[in-house]
C-alpha positions as CSV (number, residue, x, y, z in Angstrom):
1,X,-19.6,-24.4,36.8
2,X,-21.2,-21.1,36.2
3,X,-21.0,-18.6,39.1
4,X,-23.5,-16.2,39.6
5,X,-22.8,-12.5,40.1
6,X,-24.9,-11.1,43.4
7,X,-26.6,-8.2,42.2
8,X,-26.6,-4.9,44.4
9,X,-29.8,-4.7,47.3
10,X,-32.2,-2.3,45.7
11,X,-33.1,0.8,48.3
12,X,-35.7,0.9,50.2
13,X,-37.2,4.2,49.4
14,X,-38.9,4.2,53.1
15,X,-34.9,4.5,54.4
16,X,-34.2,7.2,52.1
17,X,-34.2,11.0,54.0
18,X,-37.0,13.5,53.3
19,X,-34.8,16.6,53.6
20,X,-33.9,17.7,49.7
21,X,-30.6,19.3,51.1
22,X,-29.8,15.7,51.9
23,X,-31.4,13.8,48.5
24,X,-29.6,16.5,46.3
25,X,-25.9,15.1,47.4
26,X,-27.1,11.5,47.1
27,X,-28.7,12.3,44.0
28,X,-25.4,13.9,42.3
29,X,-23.7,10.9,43.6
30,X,-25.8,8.6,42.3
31,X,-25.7,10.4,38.8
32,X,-21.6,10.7,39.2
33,X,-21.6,6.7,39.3
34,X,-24.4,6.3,36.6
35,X,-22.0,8.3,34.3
36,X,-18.8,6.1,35.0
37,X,-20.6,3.1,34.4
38,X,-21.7,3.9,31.7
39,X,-18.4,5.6,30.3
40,X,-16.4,2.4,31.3
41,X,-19.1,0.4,29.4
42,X,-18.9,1.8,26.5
43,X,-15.1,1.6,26.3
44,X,-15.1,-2.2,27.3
45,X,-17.8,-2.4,24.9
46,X,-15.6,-0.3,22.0
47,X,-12.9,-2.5,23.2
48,X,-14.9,-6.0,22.5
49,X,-16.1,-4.6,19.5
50,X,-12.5,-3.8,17.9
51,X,-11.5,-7.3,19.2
52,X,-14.6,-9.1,17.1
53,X,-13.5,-7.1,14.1
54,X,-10.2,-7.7,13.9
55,X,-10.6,-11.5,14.3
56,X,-13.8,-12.5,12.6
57,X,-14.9,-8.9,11.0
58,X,-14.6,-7.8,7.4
59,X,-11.6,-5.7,7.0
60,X,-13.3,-3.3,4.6
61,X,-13.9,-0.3,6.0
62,X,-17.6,0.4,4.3
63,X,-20.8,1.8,5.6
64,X,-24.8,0.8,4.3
65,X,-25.9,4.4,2.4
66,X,-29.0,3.1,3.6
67,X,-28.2,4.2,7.4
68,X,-26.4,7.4,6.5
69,X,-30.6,8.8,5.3
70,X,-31.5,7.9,9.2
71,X,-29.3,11.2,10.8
72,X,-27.6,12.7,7.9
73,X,-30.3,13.6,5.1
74,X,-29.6,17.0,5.5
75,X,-25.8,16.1,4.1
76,X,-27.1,13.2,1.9
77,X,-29.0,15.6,-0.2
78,X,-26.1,17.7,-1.0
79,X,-23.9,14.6,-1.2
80,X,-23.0,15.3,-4.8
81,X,-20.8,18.2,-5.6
82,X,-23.0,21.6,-6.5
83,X,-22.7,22.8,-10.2
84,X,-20.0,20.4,-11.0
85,X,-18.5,21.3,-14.6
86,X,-20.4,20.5,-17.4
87,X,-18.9,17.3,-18.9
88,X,-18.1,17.6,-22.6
89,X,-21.0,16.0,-25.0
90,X,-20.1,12.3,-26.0
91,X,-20.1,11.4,-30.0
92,X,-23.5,9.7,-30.8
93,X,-21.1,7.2,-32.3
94,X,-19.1,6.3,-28.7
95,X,-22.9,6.4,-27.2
96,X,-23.5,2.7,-26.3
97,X,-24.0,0.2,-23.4
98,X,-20.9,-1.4,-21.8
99,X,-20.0,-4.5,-23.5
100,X,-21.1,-7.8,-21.2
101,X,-18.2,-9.9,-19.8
102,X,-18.7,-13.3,-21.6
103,X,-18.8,-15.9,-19.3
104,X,-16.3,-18.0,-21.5
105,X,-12.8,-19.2,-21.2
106,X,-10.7,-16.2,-21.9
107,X,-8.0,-16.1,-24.6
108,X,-5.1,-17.2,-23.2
109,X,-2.0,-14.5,-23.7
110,X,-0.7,-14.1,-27.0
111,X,2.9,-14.0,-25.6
112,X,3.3,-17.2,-24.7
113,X,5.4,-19.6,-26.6
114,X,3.1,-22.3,-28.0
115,X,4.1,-26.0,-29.2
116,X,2.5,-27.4,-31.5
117,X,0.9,-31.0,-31.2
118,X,-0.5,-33.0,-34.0
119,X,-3.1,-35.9,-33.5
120,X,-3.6,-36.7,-36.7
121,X,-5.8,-39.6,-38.2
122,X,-4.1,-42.8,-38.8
123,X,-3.6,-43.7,-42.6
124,X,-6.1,-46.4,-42.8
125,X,-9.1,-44.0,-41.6
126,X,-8.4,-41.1,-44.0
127,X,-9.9,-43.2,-46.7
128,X,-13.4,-42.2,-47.9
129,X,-16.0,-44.7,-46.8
130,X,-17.8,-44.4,-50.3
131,X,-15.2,-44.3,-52.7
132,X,-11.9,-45.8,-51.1
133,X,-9.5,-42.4,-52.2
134,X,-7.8,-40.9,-49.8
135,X,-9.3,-37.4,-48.5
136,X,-7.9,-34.2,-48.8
137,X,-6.6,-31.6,-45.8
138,X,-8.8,-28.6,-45.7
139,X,-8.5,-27.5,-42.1
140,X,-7.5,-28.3,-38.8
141,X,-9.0,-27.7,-35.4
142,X,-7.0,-25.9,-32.7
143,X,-7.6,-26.0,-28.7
144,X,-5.6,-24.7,-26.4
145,X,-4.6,-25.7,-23.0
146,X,-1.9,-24.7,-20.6
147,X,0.9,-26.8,-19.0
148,X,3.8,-25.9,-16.9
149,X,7.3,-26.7,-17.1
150,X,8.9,-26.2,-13.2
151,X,12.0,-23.6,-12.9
152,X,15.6,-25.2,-14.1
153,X,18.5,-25.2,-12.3
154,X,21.9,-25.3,-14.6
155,X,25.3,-24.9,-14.1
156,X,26.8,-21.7,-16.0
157,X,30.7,-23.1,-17.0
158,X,33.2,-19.6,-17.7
159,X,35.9,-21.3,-19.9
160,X,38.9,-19.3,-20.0
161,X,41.3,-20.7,-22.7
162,X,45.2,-20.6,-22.1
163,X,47.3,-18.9,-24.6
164,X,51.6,-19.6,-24.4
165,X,54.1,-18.7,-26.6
166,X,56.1,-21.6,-27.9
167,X,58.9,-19.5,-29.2
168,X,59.7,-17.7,-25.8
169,X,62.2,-19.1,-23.4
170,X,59.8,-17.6,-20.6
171,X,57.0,-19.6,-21.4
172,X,54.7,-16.7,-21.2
173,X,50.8,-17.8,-20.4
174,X,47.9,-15.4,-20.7
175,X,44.5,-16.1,-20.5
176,X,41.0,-13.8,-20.6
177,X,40.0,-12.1,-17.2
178,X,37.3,-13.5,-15.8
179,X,34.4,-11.4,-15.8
180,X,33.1,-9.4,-12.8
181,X,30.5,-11.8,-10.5
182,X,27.4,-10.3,-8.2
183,X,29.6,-12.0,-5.3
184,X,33.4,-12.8,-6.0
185,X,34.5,-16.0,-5.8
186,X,30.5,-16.9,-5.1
187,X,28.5,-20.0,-6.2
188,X,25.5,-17.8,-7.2
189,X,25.0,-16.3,-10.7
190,X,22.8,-13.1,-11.2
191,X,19.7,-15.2,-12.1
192,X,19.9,-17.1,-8.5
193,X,20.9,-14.3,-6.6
194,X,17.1,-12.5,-8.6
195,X,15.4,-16.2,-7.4
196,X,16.1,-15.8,-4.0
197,X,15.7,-12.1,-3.4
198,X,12.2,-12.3,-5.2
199,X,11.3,-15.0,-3.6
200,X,11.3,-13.7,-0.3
201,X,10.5,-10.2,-0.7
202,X,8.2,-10.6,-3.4
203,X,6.4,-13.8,-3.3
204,X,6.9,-13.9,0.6
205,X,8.5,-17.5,0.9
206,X,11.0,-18.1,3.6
207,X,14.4,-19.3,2.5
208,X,14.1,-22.7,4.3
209,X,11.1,-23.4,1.8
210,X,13.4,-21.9,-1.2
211,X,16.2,-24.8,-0.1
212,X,13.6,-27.0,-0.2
213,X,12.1,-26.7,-3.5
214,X,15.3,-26.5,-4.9
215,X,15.9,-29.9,-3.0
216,X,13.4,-31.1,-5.6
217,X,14.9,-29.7,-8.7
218,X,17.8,-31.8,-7.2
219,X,20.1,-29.1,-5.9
220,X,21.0,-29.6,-2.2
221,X,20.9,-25.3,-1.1
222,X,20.9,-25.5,2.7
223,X,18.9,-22.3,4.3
224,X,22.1,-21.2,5.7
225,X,23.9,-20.9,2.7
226,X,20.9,-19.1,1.2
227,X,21.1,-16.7,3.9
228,X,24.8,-16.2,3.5
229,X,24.0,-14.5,-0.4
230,X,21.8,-12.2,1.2
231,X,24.4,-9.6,2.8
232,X,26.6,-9.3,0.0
233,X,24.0,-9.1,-2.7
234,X,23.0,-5.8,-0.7
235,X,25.9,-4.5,-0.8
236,X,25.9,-4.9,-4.1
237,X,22.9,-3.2,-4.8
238,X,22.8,-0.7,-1.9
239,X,24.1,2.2,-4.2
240,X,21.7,1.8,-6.2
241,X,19.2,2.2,-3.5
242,X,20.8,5.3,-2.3
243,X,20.5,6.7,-5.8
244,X,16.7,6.6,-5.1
245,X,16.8,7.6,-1.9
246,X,17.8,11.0,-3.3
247,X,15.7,11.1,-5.8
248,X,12.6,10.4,-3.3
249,X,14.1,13.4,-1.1
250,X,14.0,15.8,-3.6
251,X,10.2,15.2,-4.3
252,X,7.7,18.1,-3.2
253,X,5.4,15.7,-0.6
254,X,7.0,12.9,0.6
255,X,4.5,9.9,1.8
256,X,5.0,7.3,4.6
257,X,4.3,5.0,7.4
258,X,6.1,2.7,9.2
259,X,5.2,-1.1,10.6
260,X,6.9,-3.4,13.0
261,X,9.1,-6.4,12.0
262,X,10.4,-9.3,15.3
263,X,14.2,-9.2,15.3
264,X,16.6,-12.0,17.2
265,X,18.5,-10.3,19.7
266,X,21.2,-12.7,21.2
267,X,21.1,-11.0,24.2
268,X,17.5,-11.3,25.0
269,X,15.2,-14.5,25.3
270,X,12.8,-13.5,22.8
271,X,13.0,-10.9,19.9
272,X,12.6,-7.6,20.0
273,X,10.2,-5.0,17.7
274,X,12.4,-3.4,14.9
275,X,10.6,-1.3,12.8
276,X,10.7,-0.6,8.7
277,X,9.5,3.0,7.0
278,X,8.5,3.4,3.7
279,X,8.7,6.2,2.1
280,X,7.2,7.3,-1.5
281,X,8.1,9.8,-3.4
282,X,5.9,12.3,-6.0
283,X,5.6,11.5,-9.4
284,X,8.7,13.3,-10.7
285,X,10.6,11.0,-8.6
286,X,8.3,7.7,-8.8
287,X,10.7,5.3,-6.2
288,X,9.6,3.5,-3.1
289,X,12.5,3.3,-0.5
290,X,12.7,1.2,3.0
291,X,15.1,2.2,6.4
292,X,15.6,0.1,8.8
293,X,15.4,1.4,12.5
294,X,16.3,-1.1,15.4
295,X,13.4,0.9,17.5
296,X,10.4,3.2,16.4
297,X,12.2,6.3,17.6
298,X,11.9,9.9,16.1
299,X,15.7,9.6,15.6
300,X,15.2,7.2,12.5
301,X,12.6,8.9,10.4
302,X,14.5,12.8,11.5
303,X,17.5,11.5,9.9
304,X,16.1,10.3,6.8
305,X,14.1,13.6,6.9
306,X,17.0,15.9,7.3
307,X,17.5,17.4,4.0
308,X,14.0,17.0,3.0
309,X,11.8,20.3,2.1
310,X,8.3,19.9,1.6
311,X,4.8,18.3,2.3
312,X,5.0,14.8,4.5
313,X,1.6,13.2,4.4
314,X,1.4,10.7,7.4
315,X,0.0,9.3,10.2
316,X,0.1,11.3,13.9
317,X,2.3,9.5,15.5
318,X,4.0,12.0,17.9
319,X,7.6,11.3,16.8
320,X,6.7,13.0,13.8
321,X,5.7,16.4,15.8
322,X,9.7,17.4,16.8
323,X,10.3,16.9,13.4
324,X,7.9,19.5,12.0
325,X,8.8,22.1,14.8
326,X,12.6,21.1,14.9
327,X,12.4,21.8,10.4
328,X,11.9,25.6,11.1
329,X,8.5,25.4,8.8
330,X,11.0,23.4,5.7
331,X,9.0,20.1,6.7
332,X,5.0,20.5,6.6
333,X,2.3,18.3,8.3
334,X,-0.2,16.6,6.0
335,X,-2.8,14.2,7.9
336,X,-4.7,11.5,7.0
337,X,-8.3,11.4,6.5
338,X,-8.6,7.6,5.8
339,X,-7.2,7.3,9.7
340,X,-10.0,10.2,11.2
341,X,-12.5,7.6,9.5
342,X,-11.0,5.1,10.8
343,X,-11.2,6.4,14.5
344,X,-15.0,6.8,13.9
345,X,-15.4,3.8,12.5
346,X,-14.1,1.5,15.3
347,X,-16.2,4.4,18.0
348,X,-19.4,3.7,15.8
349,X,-20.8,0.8,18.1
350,X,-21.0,3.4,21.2
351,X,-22.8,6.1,19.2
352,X,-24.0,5.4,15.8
353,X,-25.8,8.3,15.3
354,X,-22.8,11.0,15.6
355,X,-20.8,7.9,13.7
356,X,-23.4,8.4,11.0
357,X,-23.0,11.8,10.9
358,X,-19.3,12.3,10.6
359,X,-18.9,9.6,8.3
360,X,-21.7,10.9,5.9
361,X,-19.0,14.4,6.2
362,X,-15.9,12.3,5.2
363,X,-18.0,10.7,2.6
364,X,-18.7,14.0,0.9
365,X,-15.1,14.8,0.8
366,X,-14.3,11.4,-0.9
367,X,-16.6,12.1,-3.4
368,X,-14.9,15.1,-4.5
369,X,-11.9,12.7,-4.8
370,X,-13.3,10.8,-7.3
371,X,-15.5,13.6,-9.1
372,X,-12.1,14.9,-9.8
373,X,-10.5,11.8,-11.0
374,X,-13.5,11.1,-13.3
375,X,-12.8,14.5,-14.7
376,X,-9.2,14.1,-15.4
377,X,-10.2,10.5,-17.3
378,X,-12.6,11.9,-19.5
379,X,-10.0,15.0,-20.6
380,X,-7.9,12.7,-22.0
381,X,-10.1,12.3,-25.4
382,X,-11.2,16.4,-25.1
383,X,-8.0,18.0,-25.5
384,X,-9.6,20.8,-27.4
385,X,-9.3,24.6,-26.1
386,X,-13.3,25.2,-26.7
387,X,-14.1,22.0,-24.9
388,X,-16.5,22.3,-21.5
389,X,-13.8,21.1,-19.0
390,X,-11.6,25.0,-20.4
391,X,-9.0,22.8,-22.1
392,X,-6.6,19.8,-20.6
393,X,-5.7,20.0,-17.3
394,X,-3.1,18.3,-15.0
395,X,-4.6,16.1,-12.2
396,X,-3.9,18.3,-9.2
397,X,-5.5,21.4,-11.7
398,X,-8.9,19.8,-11.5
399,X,-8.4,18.9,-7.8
400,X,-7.6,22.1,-6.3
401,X,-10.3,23.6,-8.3
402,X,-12.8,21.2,-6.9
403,X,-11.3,21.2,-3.6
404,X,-11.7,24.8,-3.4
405,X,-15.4,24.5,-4.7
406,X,-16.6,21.7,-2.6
407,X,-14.3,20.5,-0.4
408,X,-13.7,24.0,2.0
409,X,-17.4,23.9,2.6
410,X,-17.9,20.8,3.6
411,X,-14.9,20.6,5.9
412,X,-16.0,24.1,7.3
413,X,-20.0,22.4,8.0
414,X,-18.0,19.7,9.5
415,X,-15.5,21.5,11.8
416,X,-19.3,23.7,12.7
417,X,-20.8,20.2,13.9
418,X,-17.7,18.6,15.7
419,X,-17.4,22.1,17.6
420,X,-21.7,21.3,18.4
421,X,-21.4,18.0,19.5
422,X,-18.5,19.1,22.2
423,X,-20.4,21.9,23.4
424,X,-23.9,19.4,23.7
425,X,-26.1,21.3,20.9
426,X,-26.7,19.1,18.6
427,X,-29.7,16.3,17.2
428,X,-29.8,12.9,17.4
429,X,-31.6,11.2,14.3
430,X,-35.2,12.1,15.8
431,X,-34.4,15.6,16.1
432,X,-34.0,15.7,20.1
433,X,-31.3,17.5,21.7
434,X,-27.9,15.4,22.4
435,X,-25.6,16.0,25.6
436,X,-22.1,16.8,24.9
437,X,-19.8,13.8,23.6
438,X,-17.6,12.6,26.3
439,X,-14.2,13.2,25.7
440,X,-13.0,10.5,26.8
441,X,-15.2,8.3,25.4
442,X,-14.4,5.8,22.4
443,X,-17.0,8.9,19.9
444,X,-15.3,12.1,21.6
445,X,-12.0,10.6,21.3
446,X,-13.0,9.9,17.8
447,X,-14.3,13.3,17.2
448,X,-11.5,15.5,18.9
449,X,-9.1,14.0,16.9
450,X,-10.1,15.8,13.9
451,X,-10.5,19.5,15.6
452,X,-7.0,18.7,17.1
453,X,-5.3,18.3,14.0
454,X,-7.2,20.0,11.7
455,X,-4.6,22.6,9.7
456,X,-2.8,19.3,9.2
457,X,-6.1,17.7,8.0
458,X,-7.5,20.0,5.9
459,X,-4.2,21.5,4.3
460,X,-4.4,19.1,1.6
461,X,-7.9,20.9,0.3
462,X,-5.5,23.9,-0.7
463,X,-3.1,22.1,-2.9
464,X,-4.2,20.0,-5.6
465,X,-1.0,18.2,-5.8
466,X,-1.3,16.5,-2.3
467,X,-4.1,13.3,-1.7
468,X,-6.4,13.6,0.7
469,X,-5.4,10.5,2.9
470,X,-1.9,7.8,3.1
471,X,-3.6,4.8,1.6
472,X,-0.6,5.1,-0.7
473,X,2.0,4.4,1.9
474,X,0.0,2.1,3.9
475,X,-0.2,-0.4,0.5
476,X,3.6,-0.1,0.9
477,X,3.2,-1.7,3.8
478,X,1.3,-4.8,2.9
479,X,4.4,-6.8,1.5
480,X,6.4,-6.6,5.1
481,X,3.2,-7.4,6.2
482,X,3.0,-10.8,4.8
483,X,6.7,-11.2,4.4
484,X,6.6,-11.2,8.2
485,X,3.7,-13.6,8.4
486,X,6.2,-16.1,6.2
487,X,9.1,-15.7,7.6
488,X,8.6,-14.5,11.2
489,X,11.5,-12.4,11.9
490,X,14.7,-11.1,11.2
491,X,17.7,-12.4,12.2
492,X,19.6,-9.8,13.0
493,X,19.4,-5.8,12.9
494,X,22.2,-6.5,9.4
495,X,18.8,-9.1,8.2
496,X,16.6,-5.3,8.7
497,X,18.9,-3.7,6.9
498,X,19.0,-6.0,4.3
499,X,15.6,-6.8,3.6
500,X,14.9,-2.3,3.4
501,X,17.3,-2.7,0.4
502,X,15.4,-5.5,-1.7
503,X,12.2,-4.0,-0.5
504,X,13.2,-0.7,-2.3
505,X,13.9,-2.3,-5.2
506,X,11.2,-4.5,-5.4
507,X,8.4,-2.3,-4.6
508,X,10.2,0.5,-7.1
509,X,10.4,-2.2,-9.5
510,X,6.4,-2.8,-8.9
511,X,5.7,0.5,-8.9
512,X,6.6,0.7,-13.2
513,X,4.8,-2.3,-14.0
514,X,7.8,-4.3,-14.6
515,X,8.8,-8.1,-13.2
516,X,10.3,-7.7,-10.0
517,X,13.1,-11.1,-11.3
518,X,13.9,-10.0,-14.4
519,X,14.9,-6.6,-13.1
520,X,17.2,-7.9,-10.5
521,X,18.5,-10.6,-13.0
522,X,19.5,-7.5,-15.3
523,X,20.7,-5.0,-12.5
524,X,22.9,-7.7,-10.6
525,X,24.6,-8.9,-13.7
526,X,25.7,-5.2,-14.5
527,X,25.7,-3.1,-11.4
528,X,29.6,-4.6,-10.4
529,X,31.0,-2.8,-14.1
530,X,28.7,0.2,-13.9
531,X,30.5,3.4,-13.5
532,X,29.5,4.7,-10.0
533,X,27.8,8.2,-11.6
534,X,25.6,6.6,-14.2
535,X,23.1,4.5,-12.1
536,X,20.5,6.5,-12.7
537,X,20.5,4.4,-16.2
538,X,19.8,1.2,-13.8
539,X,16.8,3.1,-12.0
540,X,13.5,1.4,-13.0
541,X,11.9,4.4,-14.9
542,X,15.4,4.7,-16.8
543,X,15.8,1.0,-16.9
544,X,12.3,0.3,-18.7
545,X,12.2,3.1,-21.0
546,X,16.2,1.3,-22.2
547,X,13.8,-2.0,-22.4
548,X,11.0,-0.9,-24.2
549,X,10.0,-2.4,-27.4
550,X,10.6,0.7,-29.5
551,X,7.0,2.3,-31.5
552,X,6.3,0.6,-34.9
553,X,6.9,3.7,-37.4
554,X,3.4,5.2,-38.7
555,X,2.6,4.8,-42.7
């Protein structure tokens, strides 16, 4: 039953007072209340709004161009970089329209091992109808289809023969030393140990669904037992990690970002929030490591950080702040600009004209993003001195110079119009003055973020090596992300720990285009006999460039 809400006695005008020194109080009052209404509507309404999203919205953070014309045509007409480099003159020949996707079947890889089967005519019906001879092969027809063949379990037998002397009194027996296994004395081979590891941390399957699909290749692998592999094949492969680890410190900007994972605690009823960082190192030292911290404490990421020197492009979480001020100027703040749009994006249903606005700024900058990436692409065939673009640049060349072209304006109209709307003189989309944003509003939050971090914002604008938001370490993310949708916690602080070294591997692995399995399978056969100071050779860069198919020789 629906209960109706009594709505307030409107006021009899005839009761109000005639004095003004009296109405003026009442008046203010009134005006106070009007504002806190409406302040705490908004935010429930911001509130309801992020709610909706996150449960039926579209994740993609996009706006219509269409609206952007209705408060920001000013910005719209300059949206595309002024007097951007002239782009070097395309051949006549390489002048044509892009090729149309066929909507056929597509070729199926070449790679794949084919077998061949024949259906072939019976004797009796390659006769000739007219004449009675038999007919004469000229061709065949060929169709291919794919088929599947489900992962084999086998048994690996090491036979190691006895030798004895008969001519001894001593009887002496030798025999071959067994060689070195991932886990001593364990039932798991390399391969296995690979399966299980990539199975969960790659492909996102819980071990008590591995144990049951290997229940159906007819090998009985309780989750337990599963489980157990896990700690020592870590170990195993934990200085490895550490290898990268260093390498990812020594890089000049130094992303990441950090998500929760549920952890059993024995002495609690329920688990607790651990947390996992990622961090990605620079292209000189292309690794993605994991750490494990029991809590999201500044402690965890300030001892990862404490040899590093350089740029650290993050989110603001305020753990991060002591770490900047406590580095003596070694460690440098790089914000995100993907999270200030994000911050306006969820504030947009409260105030869609300033939302307009700012995003139509961020926008701008983006675009400058990808002008310079279009550049860098089209280099690659124009490597001549005399060419338009001045001869072939580096990435982070054609950014910084872009950045410093088009970028430092833009930010400097857009700190101009954040600093407007807090003082109240600014437009809405009809041209009529605005009041000031309130800062506590869901907008002025929004808005202030930017002016209150803005060295950290707009530092990346004057070096072309660092990007312009975190998107990079936030993709890191995703896998724990659905890893922890599967398999719903860890089991123990040593399970955190674990899963931060296959993680590292994994997404390093990734990261070089190779097959997360067969690069386990390879490194966990080896990595017991590998001398301690050459792992770099089982680092994935190093590993693949070993594994390469070497270049046929030119004629």
């Amino acid at each position: 039953m629906d209960t109706e809400v009594p709505l307030a006695k409107p006021i009899d005008p005839d009761q109000l007072p005639d004095d003004a020194s009296v109405l003026k109080p009442i008046i203010a009052e009134l005006r106070d209340a009007l504002r806190s209404s409406r302040r705490q509507i908004d935010q429930l309404t911001h509130r309801l709004q992020q709610l909706l999203r996150a449960r039926f919205g579209p994740k993609a953070e996009k706006i219509d161009p269409a609206q952007l014309a209705l408060f920001a045509q000013q910005i719209l007409s300059e949206a595309q970089p002024a007097q951007a480099p002239a782009e070097p003159a395309q051949p006549e020949a390489s002048v044509s329209a892009a090729p149309r996707k066929g909507h056929g079947r597509r070729k199926l890889p070449a790679h794949l091992p084919r077998r061949r089967e024949v259906h072939d005519l019976p004797p009796e019906e390659r006769l000739c109808r007219w004449c009675g001879q038999e007919m004469t092969k000229i061709g065949e027809e060929i169709s291919e289809q794919i088929d599947y063949v489900p992962a084999s379990v086998y048994v690996v037998e090491h036979v190691r023969p006895k030798y004895a002397c008969k001519h001894c009194p001593d009887g002496t027996v030798v025999t071959a030393d067994k060689p070195r296994q991932p886990i001593e004395k364990g039932l798991p081979g390399p391969g296995m140990l690979a399966q299980v590891t990539t199975g969960k941390y790659c492909d996102h399957v819980p071990l008590n669904r591995q144990s049951g699909i290997f229940r159906r290749a007819g090998l009985d692998l309780p989750a337990s037992t599963l489980g157990g592999w896990m700690g020592p094949c870590a170990r195993l492969a934990e200085p490895l990690v550490d290898v990268m680890i260093q390498e990812v410190l020594a890089s000049a900007s130094l992303h990441t970002d950090d998500t929760p994972v549920p952890v059993l605690d024995k002495d609690l009823p329920s688990t607790r929030q651990g947390r996992l960082w990622a961090y990605l190192g620079d292209d000189l030292h292309p690794y993605v490591v994991y750490d494990y911290t029991p809590r999201r404490a500044r402690d965890g990421p300030a001892e990862f950080l404490r040899t590093f020197q350089g740029h650290v492009p993050a989110d603001a979480y305020g753990g991060y702040d002591g770490i900047y001020t406590g580095s003596n100027g070694s460690i440098i703040e790089v914000l995100c600009w993907a999270h200030a749009r994000r911050k306006i994006l969820d504030a947009r249903d409260t105030d869609a004209a300033r939302a307009t606005v700012a995003l139509a700024y961020i926008r701008r900058l983006y675009q400058v993003e990808r002008h310079a990436k279009e550049l860098f692409e089209q280099q690659a065939g124009y490597a001549d001195a005399d060419d338009p673009l001045g001869g072939p640049k580096d990435l982070s060349a054609i950014r910084l110079e872009l950045r410093q072209r088009d970028s430092v304006k833009v930010l400097r109209d857009f700190e101009t119009w954040m600093r407007q709307q807090a003082e109240g003189l600014g437009e809405d989309g009809q041209g009529l003055p605005q009041g000031p944003v309130l800062p506590k509003s869901p907008m002025g939050m929004a808005i202030h973020y930017c002016p209150g971090n803005w060295p950290a914002l707009t530092r990346y604008a004057g070096n072309g090596q660092l990007d312009i938001d975190n998107n990079s370490a936030e993709r890191a993310m995703r896998p724990v992300a659905l890893g922890r949708k599967n398999y719903t916690f860890f089991g123990s602080d040593n399970g955190g720990r674990n899963a931060a070294v296959f993680y590292s591997l994994i997404a390093s692995a990734k990261r070089h285009g190779l097959d997360p399995f067969v690069y386990l399978r390879d490194v966990l056969a080896r990595i017991s006999d590998h001398p301690s100071n050459q792992l770099h050779a089982l680092l994935p860069d190093h590993w693949k460039l070993a594994h390469s198919a070497p270049a046929p020789a030119r004629a």
